[in-house]
C-alpha positions in Angstrom: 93.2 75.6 86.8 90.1 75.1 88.2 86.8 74.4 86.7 84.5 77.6 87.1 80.9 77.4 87.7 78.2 78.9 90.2 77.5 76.0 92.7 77.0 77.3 96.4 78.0 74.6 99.5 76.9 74.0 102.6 78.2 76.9 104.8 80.3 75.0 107.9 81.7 77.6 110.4 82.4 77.9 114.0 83.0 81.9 113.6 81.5 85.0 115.9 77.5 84.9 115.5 77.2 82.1 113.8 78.2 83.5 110.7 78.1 80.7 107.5 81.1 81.7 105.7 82.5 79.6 105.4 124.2 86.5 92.0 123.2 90.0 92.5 120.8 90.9 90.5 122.2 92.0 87.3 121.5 95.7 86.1 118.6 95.9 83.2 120.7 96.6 79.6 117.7 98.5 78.8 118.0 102.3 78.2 115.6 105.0 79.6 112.6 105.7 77.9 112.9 108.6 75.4 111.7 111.5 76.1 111.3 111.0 80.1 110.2 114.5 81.4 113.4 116.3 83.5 113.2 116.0 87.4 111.3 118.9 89.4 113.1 122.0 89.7 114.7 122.1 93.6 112.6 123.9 96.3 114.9 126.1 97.8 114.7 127.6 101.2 117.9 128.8 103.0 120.5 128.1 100.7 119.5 124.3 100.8 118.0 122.5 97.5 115.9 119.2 97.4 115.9 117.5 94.5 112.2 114.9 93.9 114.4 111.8 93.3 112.3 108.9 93.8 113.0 105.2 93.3 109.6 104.0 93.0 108.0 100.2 94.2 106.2 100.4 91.0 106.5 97.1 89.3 108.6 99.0 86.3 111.0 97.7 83.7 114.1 98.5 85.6 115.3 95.6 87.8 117.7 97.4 89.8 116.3 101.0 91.8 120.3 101.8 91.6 119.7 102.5 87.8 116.2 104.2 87.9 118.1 107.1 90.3 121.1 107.2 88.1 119.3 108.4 85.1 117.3 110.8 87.1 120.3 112.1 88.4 121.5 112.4 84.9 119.2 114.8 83.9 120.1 117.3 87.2 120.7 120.2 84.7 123.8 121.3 87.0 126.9 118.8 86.6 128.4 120.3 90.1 125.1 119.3 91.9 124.9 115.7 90.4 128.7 115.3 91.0 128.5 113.6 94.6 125.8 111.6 94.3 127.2 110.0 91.4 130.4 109.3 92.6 128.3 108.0 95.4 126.5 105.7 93.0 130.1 105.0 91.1 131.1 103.2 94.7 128.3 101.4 95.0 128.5 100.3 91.8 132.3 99.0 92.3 131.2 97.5 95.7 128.3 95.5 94.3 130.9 94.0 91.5 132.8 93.5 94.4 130.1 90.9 95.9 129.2 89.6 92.9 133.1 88.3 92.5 133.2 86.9 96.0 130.4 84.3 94.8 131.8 81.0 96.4 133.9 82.6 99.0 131.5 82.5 102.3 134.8 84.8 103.7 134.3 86.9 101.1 131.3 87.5 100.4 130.7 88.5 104.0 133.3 90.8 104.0 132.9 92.4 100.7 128.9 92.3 102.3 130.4 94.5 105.3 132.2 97.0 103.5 129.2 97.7 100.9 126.9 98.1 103.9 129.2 100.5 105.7 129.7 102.7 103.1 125.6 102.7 101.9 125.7 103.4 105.8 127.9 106.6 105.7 126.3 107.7 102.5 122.6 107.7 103.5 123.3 108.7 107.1 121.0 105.6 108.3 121.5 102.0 109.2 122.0 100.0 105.8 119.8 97.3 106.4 116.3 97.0 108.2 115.5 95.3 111.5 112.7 92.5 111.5 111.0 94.3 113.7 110.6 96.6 110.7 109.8 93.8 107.5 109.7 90.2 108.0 111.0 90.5 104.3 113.8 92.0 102.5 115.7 93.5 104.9 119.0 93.1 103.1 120.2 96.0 101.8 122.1 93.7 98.6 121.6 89.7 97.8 123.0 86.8 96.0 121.3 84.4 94.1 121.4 81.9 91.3 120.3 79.5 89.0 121.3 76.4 87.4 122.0 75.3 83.7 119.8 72.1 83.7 116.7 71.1 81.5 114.4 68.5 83.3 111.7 66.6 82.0 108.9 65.2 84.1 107.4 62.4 82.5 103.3 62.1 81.0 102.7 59.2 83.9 103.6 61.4 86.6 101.4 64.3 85.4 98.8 62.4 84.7 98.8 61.0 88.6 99.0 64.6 89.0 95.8 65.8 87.6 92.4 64.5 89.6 94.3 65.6 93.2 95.7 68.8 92.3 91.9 69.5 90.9 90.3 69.3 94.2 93.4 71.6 95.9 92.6 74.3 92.9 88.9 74.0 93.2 89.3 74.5 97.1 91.1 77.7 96.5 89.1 79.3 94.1 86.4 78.3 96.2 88.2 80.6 99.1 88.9 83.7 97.1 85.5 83.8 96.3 83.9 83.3 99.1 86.7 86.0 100.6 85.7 88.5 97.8 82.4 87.4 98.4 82.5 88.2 102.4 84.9 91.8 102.0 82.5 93.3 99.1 79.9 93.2 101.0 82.1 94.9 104.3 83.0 97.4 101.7 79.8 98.5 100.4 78.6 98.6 104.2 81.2 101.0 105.3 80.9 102.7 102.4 77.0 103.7 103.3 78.5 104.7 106.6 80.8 107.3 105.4 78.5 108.9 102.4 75.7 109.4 105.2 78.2 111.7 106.3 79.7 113.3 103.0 78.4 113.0 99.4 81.7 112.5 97.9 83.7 109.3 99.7 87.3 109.3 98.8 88.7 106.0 97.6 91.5 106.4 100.5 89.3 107.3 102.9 87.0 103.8 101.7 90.4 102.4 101.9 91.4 103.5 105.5 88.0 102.1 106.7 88.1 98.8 105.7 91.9 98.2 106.4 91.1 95.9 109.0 89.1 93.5 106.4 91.5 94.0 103.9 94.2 92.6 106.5 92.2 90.0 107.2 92.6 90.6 111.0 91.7 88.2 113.8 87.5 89.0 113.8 87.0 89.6 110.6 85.3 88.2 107.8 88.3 87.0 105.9 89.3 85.3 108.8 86.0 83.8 109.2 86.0 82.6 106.0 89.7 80.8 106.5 88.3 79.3 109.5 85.4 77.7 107.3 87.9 76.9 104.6 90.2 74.9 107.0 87.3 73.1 108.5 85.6 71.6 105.2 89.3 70.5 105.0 89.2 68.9 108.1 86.3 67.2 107.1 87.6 66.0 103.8 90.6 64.2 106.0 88.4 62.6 108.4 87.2 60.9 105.4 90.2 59.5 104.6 91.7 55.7 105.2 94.5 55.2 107.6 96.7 52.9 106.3 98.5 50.1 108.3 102.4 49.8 109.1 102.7 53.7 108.6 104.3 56.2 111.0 103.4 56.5 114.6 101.2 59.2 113.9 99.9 57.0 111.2 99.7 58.0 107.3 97.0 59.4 105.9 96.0 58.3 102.2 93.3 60.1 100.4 91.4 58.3 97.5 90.9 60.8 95.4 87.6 58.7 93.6 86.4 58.3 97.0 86.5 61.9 98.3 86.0 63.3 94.7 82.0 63.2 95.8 82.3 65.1 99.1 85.1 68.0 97.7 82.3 69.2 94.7 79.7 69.4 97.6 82.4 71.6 100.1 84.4 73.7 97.3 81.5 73.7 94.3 82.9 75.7 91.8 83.3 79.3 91.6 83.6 82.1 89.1 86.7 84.1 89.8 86.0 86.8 91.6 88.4 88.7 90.2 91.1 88.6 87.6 94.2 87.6 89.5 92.0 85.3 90.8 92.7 83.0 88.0 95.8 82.3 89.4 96.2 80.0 92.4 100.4 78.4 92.9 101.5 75.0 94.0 104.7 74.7 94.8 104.9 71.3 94.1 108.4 68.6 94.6 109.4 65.6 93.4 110.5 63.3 96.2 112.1 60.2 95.8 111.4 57.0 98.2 112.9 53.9 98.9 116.8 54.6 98.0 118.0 55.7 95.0 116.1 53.8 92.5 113.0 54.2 94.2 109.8 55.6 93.4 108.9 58.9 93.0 105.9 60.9 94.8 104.5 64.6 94.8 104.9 66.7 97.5 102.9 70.2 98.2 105.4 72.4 99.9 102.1 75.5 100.0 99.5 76.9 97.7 99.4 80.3 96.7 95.5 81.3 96.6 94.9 84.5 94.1 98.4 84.6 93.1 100.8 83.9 90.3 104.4 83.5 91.5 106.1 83.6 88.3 105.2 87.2 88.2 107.8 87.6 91.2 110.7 89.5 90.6 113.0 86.4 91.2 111.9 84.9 88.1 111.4 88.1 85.8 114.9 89.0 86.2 116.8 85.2 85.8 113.9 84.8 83.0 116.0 84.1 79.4 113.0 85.4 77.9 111.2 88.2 79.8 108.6 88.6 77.1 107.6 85.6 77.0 106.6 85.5 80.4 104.7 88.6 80.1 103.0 88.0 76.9 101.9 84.8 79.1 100.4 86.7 81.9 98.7 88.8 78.9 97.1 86.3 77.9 95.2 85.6 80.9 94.9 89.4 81.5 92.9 90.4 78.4 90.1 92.1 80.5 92.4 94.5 82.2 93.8 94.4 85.7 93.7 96.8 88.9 96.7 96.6 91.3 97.6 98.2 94.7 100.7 99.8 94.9 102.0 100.2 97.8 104.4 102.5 99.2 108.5 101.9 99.5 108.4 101.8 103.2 105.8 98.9 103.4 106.8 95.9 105.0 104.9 93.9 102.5 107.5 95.4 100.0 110.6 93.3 98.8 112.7 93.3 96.3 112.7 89.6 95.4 109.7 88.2 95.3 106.4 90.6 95.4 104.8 93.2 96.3 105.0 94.6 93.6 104.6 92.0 90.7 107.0 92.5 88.4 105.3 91.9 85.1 103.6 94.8 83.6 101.0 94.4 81.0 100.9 97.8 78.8 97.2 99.3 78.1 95.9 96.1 80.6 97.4 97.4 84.0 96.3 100.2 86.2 97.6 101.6 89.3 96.4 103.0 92.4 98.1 104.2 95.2 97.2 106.2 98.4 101.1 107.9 98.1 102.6 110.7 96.2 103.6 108.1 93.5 101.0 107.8 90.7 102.1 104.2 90.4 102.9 104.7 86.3 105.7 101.7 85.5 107.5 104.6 83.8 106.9 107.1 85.9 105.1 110.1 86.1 103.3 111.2 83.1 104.2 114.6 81.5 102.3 117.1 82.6 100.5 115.1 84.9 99.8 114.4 88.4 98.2 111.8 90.2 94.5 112.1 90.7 92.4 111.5 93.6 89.7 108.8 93.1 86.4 109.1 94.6 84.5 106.3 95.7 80.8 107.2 94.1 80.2 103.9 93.0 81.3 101.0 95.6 77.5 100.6 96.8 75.4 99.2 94.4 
């Protein structure tokens, strides 16, 4: 993690204006909640009845949406309503064991694929899976995965010759997520001023809706200001770097990490996090292994995750042996409290492997907001309540 601190660096940006900113998954053996309130009572209206089903994107405790509907449809107080869409669920069910035992068989897999996608076809009257178009993420409607029974052990010497490089990457990042909070808050607060000169109470979605942009980090704005200044002190760092002789033809590029140790403090000084996931910044980091065989070893940075902590994914929650371990981890860290975005089941952010949402949940340290109907409770809707409106009275300070 990286050192925090309060230095400021030389600003270096070529931005607008001149501006210095720089298997499938197995179903949870978990049992509802006690005492979960019933489902709405149907609205009626021509002899039809709608039933308020909902299988949330809320980063919950149940790792399958399949069993989250089931038990709401359990408590449908009339057995000849819930009939069908159980029996629905019950094929599913049988289909998805059906995949699962094809594991090996590229044939069938695919075809036991097909005929659970057909049917989840028929049943919801809509094409089972979504086009890219749609999501660049998750558009599988079901998917295998895996893991492997297989302790490794990496070796003091090689974590040690870890330690002064991957310093200066984590100082760099939480150098950019503060600068990026830095840049946004102050985008906030302005737009903020320009919607309470019209109205004394500012909605927190209306705030929201106004500074989308930002929050996207479009082309123009300041976040992408600041990852243009961010990749060109980078660019600096590597021009100060040796070439070495009898490399590639593009040549190899060695950085000496006492020698560039100087300039990286004065480009990335450290920052306080700006916020508290900001504590968390992800290499995904390889061991590769040169010269044959019996050859040395070297890391490898596949990318860095800035502001992010992949082990809350839902890949790794749900093959996790130990689920509260990992979350008592993340509790840890969290101890001040946490405020997450959820966002709605029709995003294209949203996927059911890896995140949005996060899949650990820290009880009496996690809050929710959400600009949807869903209150973004892990369990669900409180009883008796509904979810509130916030108003945005103090973003401008």
């Amino acid at each position: 993690m990286a050192a925090a601190g309060a230095g400021r660096g030389p600003r270096r940006s070529r931005a607008r204006g001149g501006r210095r900113r720089g298997s499938p998954a197995a179903p949870c053996s978990r049992p509802p909640r006690a005492g979960s309130p019933p489902p709405r009572r149907p609205r009626s209206s021509t002899g039809c009845a709608a039933w308020a089903c909902s299988t949330s994107a809320s980063p919950c405790r149940w790792t399958s949406p399949e069993l989250r509907l089931r038990e709401q449809l359990g408590r449908i107080p009339d057995p000849e309503a819930a009939r069908a869409p159980l029996e629905q669920l019950d094929q599913l069910d049988r289909l998805r064991r059906t995949v699962a035992a094809a594991a090996g068989d590229p044939l069938g897999t695919h075809e036991a694929l097909e005929e659970l996608g057909n049917y989840l076809g028929e049943a919801a009257g809509r094409t089972a899976a979504r086009e890219k178009r749609q999501t660049l993420y998750g558009r599988s409607f079901l998917y295998q995965d895996s893991r492997r029974d297989l302790d490794v052990t990496i070796g003091g010497d090689l974590v040690d010759a870890l330690r002064a490089p991957l310093a200066i990457l984590l100082d760099s990042a939480r150098w950019l997520a503060a600068e990026a909070a830095e840049a946004v808050s102050e985008q906030v607060r302005a737009r903020f001023r320009e919607l309470r000169a019209r109205s004394q109470d500012v909605r927190l979605s209306e705030l929201y809706l106004g500074v989308a942009d930002v929050l996207a980090g479009a082309p123009g704005t300041v976040v992408d200001e600041v990852s243009e200044d961010f990749r060109l002190r980078w660019a600096e760092l590597l021009d100060a770097a040796d070439r070495t002789a009898g490399g590639s033809s593009d040549g190899e590029v060695r950085l000496s990490t006492d020698r560039i140790a100087p300039l990286a403090a004065v480009l990335f000084p450290h920052r306080r996090p700006a916020w508290s996931g900001a504590r968390y910044h992800s290499p995904d980091l390889m061991l590769a292994r040169t010269g044959g065989p019996d050859g040395p070893v070297q890391w490898v940075l596949g990318e860095l995750h800035v502001a992010l902590n992949t082990l809350e994914s839902r890949v790794f929650h749900t093959q996790s042996d130990d689920r509260d371990e990992l979350r008592d981890a993340v509790a840890a860290d969290m101890g001040t409290g946490r405020v997450l975005a959820l966002q709605p089941n029709d995003s294209p952010e949203v996927t059911p492997r890896t995140y949005p949402p996060l899949a650990v949940h820290v009880p009496g340290a996690y809050a929710y907001w959400s600009f949807g109907r869903d209150s973004g409770a892990p369990e669900g809707r409180s009883p008796g309540r509904r979810p509130r409106c916030g108003y945005a009275r103090t973003a401008a300070r």
